[in-house]
N, CA, C and O atoms as CSV, one atom per row, in Angstrom:
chain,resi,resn,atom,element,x,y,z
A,1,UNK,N,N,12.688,-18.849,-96.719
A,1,UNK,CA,C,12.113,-19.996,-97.393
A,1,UNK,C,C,11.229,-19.560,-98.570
A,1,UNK,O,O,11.149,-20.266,-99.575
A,2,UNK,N,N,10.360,-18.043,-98.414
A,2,UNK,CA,C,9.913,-18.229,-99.644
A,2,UNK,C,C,10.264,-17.811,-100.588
A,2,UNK,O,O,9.646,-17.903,-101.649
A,3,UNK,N,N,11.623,-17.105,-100.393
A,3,UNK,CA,C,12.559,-16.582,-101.719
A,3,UNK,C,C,12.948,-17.339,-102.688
A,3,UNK,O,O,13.040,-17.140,-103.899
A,4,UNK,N,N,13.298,-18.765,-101.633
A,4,UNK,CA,C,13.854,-19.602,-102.229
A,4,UNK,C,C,12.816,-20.166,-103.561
A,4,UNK,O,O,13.194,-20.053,-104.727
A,5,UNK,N,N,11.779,-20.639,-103.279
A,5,UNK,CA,C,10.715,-21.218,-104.219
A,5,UNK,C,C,10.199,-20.212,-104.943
A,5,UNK,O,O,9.834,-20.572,-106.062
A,6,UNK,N,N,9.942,-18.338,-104.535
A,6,UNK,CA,C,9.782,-17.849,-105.825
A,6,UNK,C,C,10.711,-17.744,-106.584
A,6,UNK,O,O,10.492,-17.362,-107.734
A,7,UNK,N,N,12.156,-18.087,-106.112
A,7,UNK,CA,C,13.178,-18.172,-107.470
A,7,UNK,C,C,12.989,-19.110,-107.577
A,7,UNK,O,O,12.154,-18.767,-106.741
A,8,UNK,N,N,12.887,-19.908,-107.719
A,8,UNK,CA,C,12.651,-21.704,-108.663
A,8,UNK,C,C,11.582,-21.568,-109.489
A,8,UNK,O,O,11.433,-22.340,-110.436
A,9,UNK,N,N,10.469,-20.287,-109.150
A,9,UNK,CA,C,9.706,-20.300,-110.141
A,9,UNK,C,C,9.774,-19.373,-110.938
A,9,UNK,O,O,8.909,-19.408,-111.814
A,10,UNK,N,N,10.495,-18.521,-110.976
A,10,UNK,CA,C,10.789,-17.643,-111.795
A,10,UNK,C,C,12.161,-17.853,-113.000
A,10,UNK,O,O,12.539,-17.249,-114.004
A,11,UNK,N,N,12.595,-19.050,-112.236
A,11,UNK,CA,C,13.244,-19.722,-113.414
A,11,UNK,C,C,12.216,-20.911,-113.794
A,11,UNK,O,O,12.406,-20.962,-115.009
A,12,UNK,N,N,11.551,-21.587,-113.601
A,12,UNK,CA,C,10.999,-22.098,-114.031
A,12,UNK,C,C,10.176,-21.616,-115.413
A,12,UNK,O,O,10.210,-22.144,-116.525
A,13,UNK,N,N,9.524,-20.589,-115.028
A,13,UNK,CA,C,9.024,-19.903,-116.008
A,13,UNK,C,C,9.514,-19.097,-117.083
A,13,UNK,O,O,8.878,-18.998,-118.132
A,14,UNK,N,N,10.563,-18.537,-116.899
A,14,UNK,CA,C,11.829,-18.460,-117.801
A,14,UNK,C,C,12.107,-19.374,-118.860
A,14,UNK,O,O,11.959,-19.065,-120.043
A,15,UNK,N,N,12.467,-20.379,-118.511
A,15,UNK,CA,C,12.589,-21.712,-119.144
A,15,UNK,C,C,11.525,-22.065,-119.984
A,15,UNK,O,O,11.668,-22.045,-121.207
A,16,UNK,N,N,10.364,-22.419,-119.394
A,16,UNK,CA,C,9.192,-22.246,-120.634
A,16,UNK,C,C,8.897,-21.190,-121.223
A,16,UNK,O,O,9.033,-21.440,-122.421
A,17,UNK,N,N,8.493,-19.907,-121.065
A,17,UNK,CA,C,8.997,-18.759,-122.103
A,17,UNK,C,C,10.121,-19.175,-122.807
A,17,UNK,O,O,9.674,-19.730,-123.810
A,18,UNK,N,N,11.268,-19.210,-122.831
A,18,UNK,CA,C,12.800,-19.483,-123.410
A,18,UNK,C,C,12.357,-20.671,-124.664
A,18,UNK,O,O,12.394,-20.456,-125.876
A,19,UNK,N,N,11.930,-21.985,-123.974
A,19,UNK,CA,C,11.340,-23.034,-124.709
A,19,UNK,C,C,10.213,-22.755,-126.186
A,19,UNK,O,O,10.440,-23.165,-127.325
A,20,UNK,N,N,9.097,-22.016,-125.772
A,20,UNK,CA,C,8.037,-21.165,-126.519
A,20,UNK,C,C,8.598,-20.728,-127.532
A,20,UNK,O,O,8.403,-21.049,-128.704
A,21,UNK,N,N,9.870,-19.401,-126.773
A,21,UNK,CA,C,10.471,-18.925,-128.242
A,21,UNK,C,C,11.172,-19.562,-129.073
A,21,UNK,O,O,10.831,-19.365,-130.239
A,22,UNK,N,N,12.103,-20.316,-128.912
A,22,UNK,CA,C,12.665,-21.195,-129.589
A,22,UNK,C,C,11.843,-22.257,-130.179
A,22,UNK,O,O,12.429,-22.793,-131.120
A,23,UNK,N,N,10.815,-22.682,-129.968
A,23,UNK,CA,C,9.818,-23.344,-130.734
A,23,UNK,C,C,9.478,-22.579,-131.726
A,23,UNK,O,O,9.908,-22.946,-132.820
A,24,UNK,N,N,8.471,-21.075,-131.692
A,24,UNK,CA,C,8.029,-20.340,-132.830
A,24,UNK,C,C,9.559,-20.184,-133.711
A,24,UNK,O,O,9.537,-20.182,-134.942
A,25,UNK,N,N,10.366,-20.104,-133.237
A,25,UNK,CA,C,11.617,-19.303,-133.931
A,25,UNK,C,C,11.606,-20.684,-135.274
A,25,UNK,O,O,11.295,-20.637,-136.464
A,26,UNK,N,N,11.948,-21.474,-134.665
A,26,UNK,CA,C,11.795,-23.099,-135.649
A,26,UNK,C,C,10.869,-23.106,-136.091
A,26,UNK,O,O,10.986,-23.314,-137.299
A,27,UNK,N,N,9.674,-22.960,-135.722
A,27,UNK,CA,C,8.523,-22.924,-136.850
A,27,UNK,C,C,8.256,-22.146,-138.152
A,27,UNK,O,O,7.782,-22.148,-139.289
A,28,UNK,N,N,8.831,-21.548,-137.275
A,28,UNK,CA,C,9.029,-19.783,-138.728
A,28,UNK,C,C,10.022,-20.141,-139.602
A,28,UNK,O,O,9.945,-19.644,-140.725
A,29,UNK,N,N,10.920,-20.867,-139.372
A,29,UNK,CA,C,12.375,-20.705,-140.354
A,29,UNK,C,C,11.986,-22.149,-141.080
A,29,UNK,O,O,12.355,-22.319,-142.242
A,30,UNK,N,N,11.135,-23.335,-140.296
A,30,UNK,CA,C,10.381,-24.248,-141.769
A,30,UNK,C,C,9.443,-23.314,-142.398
A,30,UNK,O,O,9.759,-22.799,-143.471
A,31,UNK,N,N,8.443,-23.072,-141.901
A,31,UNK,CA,C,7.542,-22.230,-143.106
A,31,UNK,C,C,7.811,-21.402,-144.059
A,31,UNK,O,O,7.275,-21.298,-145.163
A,32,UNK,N,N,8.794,-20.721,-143.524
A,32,UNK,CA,C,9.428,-19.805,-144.895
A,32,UNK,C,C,10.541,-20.325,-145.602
A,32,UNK,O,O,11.090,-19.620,-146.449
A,33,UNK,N,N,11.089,-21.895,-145.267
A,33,UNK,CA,C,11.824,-22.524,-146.238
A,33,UNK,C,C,11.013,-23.257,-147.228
A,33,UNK,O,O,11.385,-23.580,-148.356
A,34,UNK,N,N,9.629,-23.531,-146.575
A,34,UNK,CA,C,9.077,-24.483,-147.570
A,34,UNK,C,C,7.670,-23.940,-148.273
A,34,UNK,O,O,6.697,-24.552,-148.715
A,35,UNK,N,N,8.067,-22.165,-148.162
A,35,UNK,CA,C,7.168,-21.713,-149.037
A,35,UNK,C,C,7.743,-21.953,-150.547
A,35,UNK,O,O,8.892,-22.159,-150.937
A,36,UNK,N,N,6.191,-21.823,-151.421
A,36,UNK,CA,C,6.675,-22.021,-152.918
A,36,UNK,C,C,5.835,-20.409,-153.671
A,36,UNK,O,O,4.850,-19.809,-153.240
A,37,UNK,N,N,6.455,-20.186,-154.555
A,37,UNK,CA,C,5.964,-19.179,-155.363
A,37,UNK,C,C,4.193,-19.618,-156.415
A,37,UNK,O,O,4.272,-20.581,-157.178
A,38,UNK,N,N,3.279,-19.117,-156.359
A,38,UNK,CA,C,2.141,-19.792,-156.967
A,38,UNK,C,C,2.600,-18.787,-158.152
A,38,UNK,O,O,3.481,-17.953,-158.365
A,39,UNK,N,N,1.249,-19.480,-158.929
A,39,UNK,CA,C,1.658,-19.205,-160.692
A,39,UNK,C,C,0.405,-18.778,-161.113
A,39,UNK,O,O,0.408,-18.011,-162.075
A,40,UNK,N,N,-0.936,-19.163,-160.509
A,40,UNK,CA,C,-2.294,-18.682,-160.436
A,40,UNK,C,C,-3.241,-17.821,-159.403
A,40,UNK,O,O,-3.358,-18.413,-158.330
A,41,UNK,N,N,-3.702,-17.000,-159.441
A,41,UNK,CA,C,-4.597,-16.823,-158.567
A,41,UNK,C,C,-6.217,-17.465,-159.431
A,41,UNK,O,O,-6.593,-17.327,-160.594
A,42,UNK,N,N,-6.731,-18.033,-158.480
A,42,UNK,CA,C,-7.986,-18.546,-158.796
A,42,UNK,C,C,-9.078,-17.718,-157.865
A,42,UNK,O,O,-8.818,-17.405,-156.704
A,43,UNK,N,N,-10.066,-17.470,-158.377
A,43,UNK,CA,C,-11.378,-16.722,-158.004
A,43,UNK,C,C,-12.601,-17.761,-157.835
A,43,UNK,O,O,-13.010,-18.465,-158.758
A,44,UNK,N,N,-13.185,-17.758,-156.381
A,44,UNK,CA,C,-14.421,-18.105,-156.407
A,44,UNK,C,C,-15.014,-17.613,-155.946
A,44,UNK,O,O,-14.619,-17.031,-154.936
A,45,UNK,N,N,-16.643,-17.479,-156.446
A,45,UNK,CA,C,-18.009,-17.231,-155.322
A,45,UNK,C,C,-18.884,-18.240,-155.388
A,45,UNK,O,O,-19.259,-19.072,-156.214
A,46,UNK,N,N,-19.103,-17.929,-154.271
A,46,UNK,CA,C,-19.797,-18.994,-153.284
A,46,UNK,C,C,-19.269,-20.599,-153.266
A,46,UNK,O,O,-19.888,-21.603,-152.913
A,47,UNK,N,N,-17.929,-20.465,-153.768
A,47,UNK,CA,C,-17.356,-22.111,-153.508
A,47,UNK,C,C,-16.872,-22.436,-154.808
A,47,UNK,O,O,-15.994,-23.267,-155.035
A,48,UNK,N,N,-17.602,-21.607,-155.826
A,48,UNK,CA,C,-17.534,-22.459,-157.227
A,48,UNK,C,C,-16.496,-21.070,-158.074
A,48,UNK,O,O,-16.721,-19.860,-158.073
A,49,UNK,N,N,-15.427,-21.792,-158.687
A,49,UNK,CA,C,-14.634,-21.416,-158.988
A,49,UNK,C,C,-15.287,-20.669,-160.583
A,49,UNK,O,O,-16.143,-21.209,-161.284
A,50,UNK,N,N,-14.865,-19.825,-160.768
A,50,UNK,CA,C,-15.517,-18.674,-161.798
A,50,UNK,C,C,-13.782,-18.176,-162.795
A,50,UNK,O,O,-13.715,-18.769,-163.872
A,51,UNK,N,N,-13.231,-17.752,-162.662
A,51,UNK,CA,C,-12.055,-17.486,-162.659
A,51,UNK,C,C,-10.502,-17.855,-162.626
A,51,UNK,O,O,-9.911,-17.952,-161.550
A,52,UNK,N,N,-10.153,-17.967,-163.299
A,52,UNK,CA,C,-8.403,-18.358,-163.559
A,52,UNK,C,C,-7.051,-16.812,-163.993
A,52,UNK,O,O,-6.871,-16.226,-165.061
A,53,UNK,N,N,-6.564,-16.681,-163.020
A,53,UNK,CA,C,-5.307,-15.433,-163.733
A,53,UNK,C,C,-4.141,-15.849,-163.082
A,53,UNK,O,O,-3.896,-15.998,-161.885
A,54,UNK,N,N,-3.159,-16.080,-164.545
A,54,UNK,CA,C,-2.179,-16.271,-164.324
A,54,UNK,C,C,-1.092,-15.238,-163.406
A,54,UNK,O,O,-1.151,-14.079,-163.816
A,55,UNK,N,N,-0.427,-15.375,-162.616
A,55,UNK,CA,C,0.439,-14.433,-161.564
A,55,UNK,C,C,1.533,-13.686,-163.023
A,55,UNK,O,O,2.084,-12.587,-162.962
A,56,UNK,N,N,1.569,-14.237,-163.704
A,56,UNK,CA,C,2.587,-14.156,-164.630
A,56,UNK,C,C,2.076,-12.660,-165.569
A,56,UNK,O,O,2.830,-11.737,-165.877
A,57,UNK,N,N,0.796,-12.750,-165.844
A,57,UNK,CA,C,0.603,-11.726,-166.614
A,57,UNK,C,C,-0.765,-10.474,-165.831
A,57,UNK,O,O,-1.948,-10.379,-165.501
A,58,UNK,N,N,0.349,-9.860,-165.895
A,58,UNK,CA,C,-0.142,-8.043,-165.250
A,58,UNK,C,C,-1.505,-7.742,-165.747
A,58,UNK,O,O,-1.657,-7.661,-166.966
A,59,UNK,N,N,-2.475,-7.572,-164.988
A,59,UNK,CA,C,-3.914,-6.568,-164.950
A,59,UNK,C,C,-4.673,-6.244,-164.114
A,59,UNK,O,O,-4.384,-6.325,-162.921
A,60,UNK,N,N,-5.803,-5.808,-164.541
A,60,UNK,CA,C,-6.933,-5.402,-163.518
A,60,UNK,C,C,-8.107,-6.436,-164.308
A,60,UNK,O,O,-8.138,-6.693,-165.511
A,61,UNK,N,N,-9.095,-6.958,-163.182
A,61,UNK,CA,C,-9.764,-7.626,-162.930
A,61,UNK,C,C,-11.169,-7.107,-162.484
A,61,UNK,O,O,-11.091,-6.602,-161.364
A,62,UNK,N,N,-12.612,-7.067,-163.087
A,62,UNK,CA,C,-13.415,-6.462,-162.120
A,62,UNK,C,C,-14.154,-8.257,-161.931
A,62,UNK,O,O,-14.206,-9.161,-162.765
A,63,UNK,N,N,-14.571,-8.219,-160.679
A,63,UNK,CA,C,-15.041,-9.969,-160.360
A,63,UNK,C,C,-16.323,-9.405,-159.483
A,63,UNK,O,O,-16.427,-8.292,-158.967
A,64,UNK,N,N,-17.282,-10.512,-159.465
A,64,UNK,CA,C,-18.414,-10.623,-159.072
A,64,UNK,C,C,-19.173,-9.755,-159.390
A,64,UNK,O,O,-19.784,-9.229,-158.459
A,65,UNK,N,N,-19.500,-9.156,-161.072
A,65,UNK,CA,C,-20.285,-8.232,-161.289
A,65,UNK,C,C,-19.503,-6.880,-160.804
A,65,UNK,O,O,-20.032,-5.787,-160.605
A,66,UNK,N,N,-18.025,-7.232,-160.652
A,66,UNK,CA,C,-17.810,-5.785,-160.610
A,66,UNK,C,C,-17.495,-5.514,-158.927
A,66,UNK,O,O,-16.402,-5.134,-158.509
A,67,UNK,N,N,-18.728,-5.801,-158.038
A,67,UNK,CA,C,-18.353,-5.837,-156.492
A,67,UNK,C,C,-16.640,-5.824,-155.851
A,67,UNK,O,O,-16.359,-5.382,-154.737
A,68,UNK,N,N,-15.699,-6.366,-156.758
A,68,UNK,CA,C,-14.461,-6.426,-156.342
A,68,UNK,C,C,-13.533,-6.486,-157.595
A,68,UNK,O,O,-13.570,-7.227,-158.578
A,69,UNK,N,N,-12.925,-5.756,-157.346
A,69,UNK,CA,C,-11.238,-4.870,-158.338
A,69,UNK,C,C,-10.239,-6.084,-158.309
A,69,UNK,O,O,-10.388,-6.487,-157.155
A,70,UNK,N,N,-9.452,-6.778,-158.811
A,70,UNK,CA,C,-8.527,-7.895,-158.619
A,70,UNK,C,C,-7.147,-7.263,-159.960
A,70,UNK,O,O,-7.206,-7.087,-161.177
A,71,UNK,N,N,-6.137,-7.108,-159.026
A,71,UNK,CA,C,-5.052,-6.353,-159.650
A,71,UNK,C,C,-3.663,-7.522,-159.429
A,71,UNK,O,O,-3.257,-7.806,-158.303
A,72,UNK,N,N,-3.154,-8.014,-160.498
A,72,UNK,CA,C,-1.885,-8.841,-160.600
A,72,UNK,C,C,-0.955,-8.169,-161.045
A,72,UNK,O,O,-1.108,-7.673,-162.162
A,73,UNK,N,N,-0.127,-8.020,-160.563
A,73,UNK,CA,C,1.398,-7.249,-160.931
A,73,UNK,C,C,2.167,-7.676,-160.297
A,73,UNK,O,O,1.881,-8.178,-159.210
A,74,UNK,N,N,3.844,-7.600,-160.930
A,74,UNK,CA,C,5.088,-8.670,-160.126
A,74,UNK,C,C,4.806,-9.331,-159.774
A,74,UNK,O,O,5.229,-9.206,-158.624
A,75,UNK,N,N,4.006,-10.661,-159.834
A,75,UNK,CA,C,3.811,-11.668,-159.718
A,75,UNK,C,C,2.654,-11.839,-158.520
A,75,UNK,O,O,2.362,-12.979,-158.161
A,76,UNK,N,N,1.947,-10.579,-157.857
A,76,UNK,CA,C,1.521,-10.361,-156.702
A,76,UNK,C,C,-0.169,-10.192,-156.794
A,76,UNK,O,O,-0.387,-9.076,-157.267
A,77,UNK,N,N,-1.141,-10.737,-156.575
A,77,UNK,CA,C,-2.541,-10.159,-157.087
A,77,UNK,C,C,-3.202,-9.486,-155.524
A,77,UNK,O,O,-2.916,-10.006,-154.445
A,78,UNK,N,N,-4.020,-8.386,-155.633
A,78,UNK,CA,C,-4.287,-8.244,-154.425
A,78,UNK,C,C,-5.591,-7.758,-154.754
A,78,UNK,O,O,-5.791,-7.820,-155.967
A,79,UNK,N,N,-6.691,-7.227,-153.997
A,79,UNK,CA,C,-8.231,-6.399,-153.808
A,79,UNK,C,C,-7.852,-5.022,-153.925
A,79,UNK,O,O,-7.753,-4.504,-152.813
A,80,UNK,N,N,-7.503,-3.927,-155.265
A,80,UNK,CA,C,-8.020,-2.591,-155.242
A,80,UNK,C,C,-9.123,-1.933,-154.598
A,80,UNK,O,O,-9.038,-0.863,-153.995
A,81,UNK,N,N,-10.157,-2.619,-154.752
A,81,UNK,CA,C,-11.343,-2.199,-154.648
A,81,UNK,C,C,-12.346,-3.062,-154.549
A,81,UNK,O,O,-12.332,-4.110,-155.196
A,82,UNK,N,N,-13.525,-2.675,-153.577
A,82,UNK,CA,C,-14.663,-3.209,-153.334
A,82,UNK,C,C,-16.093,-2.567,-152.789
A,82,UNK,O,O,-16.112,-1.380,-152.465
A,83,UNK,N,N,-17.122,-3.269,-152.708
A,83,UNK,CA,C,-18.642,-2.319,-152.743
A,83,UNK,C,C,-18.729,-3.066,-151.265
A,83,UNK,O,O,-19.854,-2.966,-150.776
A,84,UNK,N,N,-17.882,-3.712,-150.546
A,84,UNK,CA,C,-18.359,-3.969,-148.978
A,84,UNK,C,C,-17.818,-2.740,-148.013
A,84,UNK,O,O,-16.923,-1.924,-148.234
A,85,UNK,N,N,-18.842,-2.927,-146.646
A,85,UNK,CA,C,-18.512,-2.065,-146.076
A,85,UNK,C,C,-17.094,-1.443,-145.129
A,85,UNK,O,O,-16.662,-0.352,-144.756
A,86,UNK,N,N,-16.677,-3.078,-145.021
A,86,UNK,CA,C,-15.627,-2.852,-144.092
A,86,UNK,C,C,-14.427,-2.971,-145.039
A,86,UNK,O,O,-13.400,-2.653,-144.439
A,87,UNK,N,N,-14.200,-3.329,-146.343
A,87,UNK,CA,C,-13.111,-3.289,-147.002
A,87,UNK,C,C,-11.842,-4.300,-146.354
A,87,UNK,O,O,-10.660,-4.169,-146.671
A,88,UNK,N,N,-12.331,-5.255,-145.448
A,88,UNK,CA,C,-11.405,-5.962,-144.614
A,88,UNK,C,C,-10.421,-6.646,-145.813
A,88,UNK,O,O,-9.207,-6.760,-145.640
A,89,UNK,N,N,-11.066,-7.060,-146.980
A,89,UNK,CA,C,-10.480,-7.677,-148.461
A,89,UNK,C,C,-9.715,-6.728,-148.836
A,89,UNK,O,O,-8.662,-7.261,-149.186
A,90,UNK,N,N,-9.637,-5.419,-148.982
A,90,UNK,CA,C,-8.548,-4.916,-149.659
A,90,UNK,C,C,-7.608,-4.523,-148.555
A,90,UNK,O,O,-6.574,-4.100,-149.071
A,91,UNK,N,N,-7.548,-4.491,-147.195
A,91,UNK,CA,C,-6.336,-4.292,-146.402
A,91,UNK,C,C,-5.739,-5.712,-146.295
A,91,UNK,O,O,-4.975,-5.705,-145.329
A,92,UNK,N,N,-5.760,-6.690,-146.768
A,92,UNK,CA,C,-5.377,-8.336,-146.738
A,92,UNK,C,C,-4.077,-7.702,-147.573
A,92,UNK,O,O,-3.123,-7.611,-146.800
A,93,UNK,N,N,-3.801,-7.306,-148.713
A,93,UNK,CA,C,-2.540,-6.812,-149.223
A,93,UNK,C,C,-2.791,-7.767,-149.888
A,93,UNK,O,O,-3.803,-8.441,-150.080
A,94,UNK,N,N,-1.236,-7.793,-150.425
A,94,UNK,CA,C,-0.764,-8.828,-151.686
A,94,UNK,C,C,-0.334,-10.045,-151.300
A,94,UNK,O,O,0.341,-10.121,-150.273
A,95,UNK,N,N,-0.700,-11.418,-152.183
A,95,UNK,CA,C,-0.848,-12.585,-152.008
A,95,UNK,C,C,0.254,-13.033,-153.166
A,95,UNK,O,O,0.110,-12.467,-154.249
A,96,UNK,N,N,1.334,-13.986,-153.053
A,96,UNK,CA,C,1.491,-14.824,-153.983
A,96,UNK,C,C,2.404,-16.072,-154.007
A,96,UNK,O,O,2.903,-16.618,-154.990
A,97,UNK,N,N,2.522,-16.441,-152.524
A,97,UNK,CA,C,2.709,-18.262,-152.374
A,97,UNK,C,C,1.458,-18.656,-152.302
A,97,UNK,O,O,0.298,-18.325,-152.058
A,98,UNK,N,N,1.966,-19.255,-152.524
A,98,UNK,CA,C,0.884,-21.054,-152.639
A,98,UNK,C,C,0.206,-21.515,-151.584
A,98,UNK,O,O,0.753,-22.082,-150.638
A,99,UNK,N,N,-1.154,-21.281,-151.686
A,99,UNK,CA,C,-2.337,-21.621,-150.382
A,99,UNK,C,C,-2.636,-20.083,-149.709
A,99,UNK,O,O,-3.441,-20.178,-148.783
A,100,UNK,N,N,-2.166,-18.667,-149.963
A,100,UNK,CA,C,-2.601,-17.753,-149.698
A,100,UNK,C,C,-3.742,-17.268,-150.024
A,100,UNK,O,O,-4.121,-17.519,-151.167
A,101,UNK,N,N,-4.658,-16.411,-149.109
A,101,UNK,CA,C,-6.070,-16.336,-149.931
A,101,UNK,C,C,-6.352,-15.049,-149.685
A,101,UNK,O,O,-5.831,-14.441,-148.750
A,102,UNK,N,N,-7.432,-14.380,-150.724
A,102,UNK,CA,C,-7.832,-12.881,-149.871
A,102,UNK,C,C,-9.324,-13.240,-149.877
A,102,UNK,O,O,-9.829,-13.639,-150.927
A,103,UNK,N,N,-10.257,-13.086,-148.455
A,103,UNK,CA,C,-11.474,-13.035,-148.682
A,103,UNK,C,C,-12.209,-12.324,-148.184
A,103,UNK,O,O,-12.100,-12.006,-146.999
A,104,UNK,N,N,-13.451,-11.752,-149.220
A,104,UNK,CA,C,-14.562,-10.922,-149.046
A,104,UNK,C,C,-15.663,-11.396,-148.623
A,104,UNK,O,O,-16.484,-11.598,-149.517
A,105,UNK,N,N,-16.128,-11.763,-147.123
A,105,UNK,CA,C,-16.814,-12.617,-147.030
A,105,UNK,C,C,-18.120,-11.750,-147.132
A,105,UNK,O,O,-19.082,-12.476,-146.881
A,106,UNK,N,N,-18.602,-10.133,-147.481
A,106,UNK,CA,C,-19.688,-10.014,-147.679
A,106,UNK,C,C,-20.531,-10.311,-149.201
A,106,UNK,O,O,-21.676,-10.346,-149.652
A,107,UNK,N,N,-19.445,-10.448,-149.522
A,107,UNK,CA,C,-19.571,-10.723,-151.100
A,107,UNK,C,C,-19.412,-12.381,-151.470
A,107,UNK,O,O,-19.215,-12.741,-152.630
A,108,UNK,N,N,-19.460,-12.808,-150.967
A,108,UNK,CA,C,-18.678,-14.361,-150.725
A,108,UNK,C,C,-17.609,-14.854,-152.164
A,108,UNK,O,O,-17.676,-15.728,-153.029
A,109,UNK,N,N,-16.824,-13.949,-151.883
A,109,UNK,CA,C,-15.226,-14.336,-152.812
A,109,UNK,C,C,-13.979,-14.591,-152.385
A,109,UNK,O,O,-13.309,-13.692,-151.876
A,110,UNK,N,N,-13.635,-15.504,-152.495
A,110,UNK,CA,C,-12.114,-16.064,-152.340
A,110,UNK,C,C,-11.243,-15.596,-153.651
A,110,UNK,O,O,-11.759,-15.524,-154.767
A,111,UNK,N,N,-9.914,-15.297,-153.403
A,111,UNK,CA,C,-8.909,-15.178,-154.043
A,111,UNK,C,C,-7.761,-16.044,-153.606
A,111,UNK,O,O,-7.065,-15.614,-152.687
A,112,UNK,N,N,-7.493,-17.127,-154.105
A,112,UNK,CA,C,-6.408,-18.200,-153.709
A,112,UNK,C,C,-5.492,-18.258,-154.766
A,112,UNK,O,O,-5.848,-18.294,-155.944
A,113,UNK,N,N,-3.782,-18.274,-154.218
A,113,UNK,CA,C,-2.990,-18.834,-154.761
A,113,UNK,C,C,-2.485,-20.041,-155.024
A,113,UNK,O,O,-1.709,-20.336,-154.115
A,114,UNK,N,N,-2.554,-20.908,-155.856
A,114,UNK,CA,C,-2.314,-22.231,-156.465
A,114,UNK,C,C,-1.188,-22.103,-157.191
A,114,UNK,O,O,-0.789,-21.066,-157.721
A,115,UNK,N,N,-0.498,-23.535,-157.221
A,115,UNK,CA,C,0.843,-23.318,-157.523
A,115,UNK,C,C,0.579,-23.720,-159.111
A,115,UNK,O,O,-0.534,-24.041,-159.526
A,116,UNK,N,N,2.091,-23.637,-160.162
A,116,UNK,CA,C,1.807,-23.757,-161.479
A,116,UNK,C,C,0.971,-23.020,-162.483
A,116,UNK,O,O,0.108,-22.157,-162.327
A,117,UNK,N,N,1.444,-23.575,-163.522
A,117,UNK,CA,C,1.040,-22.322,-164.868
A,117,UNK,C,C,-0.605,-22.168,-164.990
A,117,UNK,O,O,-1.553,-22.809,-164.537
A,118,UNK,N,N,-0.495,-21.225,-165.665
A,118,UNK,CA,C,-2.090,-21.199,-166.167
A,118,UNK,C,C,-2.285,-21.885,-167.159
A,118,UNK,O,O,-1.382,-21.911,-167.995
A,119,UNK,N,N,-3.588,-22.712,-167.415
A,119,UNK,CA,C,-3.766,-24.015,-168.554
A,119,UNK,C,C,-4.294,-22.723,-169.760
A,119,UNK,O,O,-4.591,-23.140,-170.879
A,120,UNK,N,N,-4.362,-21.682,-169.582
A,120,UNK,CA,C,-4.830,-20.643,-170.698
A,120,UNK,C,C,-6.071,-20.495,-170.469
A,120,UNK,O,O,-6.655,-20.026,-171.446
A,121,UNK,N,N,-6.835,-20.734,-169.437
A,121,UNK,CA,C,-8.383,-20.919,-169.330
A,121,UNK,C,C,-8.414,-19.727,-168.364
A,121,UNK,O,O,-7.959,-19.911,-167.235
A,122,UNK,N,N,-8.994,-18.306,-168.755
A,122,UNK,CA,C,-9.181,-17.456,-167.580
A,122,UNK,C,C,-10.767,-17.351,-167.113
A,122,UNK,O,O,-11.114,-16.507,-166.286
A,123,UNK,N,N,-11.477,-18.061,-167.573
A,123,UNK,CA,C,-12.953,-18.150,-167.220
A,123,UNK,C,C,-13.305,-19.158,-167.258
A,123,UNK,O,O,-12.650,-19.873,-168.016
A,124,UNK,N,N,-14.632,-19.922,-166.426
A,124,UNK,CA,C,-14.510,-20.797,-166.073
A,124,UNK,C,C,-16.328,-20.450,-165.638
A,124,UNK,O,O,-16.873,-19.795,-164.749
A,125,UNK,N,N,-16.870,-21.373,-166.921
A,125,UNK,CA,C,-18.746,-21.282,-167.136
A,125,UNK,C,C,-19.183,-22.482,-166.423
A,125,UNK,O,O,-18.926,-23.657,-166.686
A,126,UNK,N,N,-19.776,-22.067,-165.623
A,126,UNK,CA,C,-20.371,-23.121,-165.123
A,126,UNK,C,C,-22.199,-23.052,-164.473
A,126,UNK,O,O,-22.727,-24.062,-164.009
């Protein structure tokens, strides 16, 4: 008798594992159909946007006084370099769909990808 019910639960549980994967599996194959390519990376500290670079055109970037390196190439911008301790911002890698971000939270900087061209404005006084 109790063979019987730990196999019913060991398919049971099977079945929801089985279910699980086939859920993530579908989740994954919308998200990466309805990613889009961004066209900007935008820079802020402390919330307030400082910065505009187009994905389109290749450089190096020094941002926040320098505290952080910002490098765009093939369409990809990522963190070279930074004055925090854990460097958690430059192992983030390269960013460049739309709503991706890299952040330095000792420095308080965001790097977000936004979709569309650059309006030609790479600074931003405020």
């Amino acid at each position: 008798m109790k063979d019987f019910f730990a196999d019913r639960k060991r398919r049971a549980d099977l079945l929801v594992i089985g279910a699980l994967l086939l859920l993530a599996l579908v989740l994954y194959l919308v998200i990466g159909a309805t990613r889009t390519e961004g066209g900007v990376a935008v820079v802020r500290v402390d919330g307030v946007e400082t910065e505009r670079h187009a994905l389109s055109a290749d450089g190096t970037y020094p941002l926040n006084g320098g505290s952080n390196i910002l490098v765009i190439g093939d369409g990809q911008a990522w963190l070279s370099d930074a004055n925090c301790p854990d460097l958690l911002c430059v192992r983030q890698g390269k960013i460049h769909y739309t709503g991706q971000s890299i952040i330095c939270l000792p420095n308080r900087l965001t790097v977000t990808v936004e979709g569309g061209e650059s309006d030609g404005v790479d600074f931003v006084v405020g």
